[in-house]
C-alpha distance (Angstrom), angle and dihedral (degrees) to the residues before:
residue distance angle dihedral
X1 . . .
X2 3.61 . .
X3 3.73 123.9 .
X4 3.95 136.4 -176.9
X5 3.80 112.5 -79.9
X6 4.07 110.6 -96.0
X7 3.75 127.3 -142.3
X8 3.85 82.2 -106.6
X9 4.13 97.7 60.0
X10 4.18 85.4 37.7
X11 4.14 82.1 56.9
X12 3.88 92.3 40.1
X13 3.99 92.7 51.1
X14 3.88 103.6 33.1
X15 3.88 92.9 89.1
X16 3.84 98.6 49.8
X17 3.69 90.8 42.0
X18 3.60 99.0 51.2
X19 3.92 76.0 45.5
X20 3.62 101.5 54.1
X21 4.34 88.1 43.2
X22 3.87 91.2 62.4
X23 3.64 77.6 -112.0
X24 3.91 153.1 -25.3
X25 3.47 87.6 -35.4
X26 3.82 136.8 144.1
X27 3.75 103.3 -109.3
X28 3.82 98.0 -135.3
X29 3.82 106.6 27.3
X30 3.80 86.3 37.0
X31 3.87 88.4 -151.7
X32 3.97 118.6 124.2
X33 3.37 128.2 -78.0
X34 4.13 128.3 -131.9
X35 3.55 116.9 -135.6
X36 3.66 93.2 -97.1
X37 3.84 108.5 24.1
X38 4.10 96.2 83.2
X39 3.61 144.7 88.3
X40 3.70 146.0 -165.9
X41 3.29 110.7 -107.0
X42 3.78 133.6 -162.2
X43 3.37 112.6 -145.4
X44 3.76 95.7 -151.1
X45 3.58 93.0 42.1
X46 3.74 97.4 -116.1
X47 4.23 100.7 126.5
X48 4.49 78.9 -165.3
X49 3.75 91.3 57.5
X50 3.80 98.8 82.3
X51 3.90 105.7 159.9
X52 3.75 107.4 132.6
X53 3.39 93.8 -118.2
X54 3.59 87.7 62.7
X55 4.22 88.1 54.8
X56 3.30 131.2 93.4
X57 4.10 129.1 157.6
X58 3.98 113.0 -123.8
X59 3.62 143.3 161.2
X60 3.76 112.4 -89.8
X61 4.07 82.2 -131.5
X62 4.05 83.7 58.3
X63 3.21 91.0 43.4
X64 3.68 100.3 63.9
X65 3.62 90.0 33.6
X66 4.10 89.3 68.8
X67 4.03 80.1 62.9
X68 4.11 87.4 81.0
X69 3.86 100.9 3.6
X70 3.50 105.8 109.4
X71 4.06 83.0 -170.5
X72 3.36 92.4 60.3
X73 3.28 103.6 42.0
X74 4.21 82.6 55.6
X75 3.41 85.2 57.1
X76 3.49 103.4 59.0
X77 4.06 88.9 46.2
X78 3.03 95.1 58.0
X79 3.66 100.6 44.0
X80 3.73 81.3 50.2
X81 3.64 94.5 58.0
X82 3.86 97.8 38.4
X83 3.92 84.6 55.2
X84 4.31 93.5 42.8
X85 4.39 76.7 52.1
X86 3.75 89.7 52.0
X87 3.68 101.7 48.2
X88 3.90 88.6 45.5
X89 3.71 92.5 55.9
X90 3.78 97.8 46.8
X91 4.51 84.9 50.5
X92 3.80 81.7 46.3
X93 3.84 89.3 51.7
X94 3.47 98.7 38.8
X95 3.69 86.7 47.6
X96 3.79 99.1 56.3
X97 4.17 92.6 43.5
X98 3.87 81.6 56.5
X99 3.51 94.1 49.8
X100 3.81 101.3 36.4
X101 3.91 88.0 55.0
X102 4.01 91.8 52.4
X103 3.67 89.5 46.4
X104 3.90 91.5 52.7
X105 4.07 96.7 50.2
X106 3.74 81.8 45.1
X107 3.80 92.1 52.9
X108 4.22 89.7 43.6
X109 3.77 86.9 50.2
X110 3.75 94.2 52.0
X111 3.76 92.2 42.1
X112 3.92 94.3 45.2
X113 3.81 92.1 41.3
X114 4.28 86.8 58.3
X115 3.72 93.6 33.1
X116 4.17 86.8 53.8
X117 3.63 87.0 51.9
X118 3.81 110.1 45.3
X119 4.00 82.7 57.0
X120 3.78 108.2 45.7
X121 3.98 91.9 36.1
X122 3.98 92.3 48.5
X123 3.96 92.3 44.5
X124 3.73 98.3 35.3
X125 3.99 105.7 18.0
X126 3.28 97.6 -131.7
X127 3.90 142.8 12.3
X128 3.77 132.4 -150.3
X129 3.78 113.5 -105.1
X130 4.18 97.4 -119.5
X131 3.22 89.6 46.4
X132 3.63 106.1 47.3
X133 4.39 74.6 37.5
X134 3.69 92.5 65.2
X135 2.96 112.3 18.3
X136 4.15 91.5 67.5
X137 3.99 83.0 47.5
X138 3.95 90.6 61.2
X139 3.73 92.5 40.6
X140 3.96 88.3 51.3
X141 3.39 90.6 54.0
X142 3.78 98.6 41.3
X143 3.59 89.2 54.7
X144 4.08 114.4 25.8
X145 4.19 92.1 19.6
X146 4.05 83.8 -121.8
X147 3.18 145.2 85.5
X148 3.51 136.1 112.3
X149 3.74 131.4 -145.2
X150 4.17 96.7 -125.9
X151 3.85 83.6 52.7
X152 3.47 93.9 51.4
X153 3.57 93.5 41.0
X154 3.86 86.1 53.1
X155 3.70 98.6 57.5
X156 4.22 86.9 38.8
X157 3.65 85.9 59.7
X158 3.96 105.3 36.3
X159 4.15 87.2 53.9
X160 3.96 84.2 53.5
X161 3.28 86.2 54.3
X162 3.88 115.8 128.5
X163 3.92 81.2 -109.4
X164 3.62 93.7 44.3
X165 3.74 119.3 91.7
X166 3.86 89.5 -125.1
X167 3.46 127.5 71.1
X168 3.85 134.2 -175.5
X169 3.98 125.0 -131.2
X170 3.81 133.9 168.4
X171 4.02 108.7 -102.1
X172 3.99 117.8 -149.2
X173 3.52 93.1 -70.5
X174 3.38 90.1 57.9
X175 4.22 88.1 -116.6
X176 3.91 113.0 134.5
X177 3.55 116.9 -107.4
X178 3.68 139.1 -169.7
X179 4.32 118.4 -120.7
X180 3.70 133.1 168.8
X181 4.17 103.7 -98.1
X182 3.95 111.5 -106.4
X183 4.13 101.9 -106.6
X184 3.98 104.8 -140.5
């Protein structure tokens, strides 16, 4: 719900304002502004829409200019959309760091997964499902501090795959174990 902007927010925002006007500056006229001789203006003339994108300091004169300044009111669209372009980048970014980092422990998991199994199955010949199951799970999180059991269980199953060069059968106490897939 949005509400008019208090003396508080005005406080709270003043600095980065000033800050993001290369100074205590009216926004349009771009001349100075006195300590008392200013406003907050809302560029889309909504005094409830307080997002700081939305915020620029003005003269009250400039101010009611916008009104019938067709200049002006350019302005304040463009600033508008230049900000809208800004926050959309920065969600992009933020976006594509989240998605980058998921794709990495992914990638580890795989790699680790196949890198478990090369080892065990070329020492040992084979290794029991749970164990091979969990005990990549504690080694993810050992090393990486992630990795989940359905992940692992993924990549266990996807390199048992009939394409994989695993495969999984049920040893003589009927307990699923991991072996090296017979090449023909």
């Amino acid at each position: 719900m949005f509400s008019y902007l208090r003396a508080k927010k005005k406080q709270e925002i003043l600095p980065k304002l000033i800050e993001m006007q290369g100074g205590f500056r009216c926004f349009y006229c771009k001349k100075y502004l006195d300590g008392t001789d200013y406003i907050y203006e809302h560029l889309d003339g909504d005094r409830q829409h307080n997002d700081i994108g939305n915020i620029r300091l003005a003269h009250q004169g400039c101010n009611i200019k916008k009104i019938h300044s067709a200049e002006y009111q350019v302005m304040a669209k463009d600033e508008l959309e230049k900000e809208s372009e800004k926050c959309l980048k920065e969600r992009k970014n933020e976006d594509s760091e989240h998605y980058t980092t998921e794709i990495e422990i992914n990638i580890q998991c795989r790699n680790y997964t196949k890198k478990f199994l090369d080892e065990h199955i070329a020492t040992d010949g084979s290794i029991l499902y749970s164990d091979a199951l969990w005990s990549i799970v504690n080694d993810l999180n050992e090393k990486y501090n992630h990795g989940s059991e359905q992940a692992v269980r993924r990549y266990l199953n996807a390199l048992c795959s009939m394409t994989g060069k695993y495969m999984i059968i049920k040893n003589d106490d009927g307990k699923r174990e991991i072996v090296r897939r017979n090449q023909n």
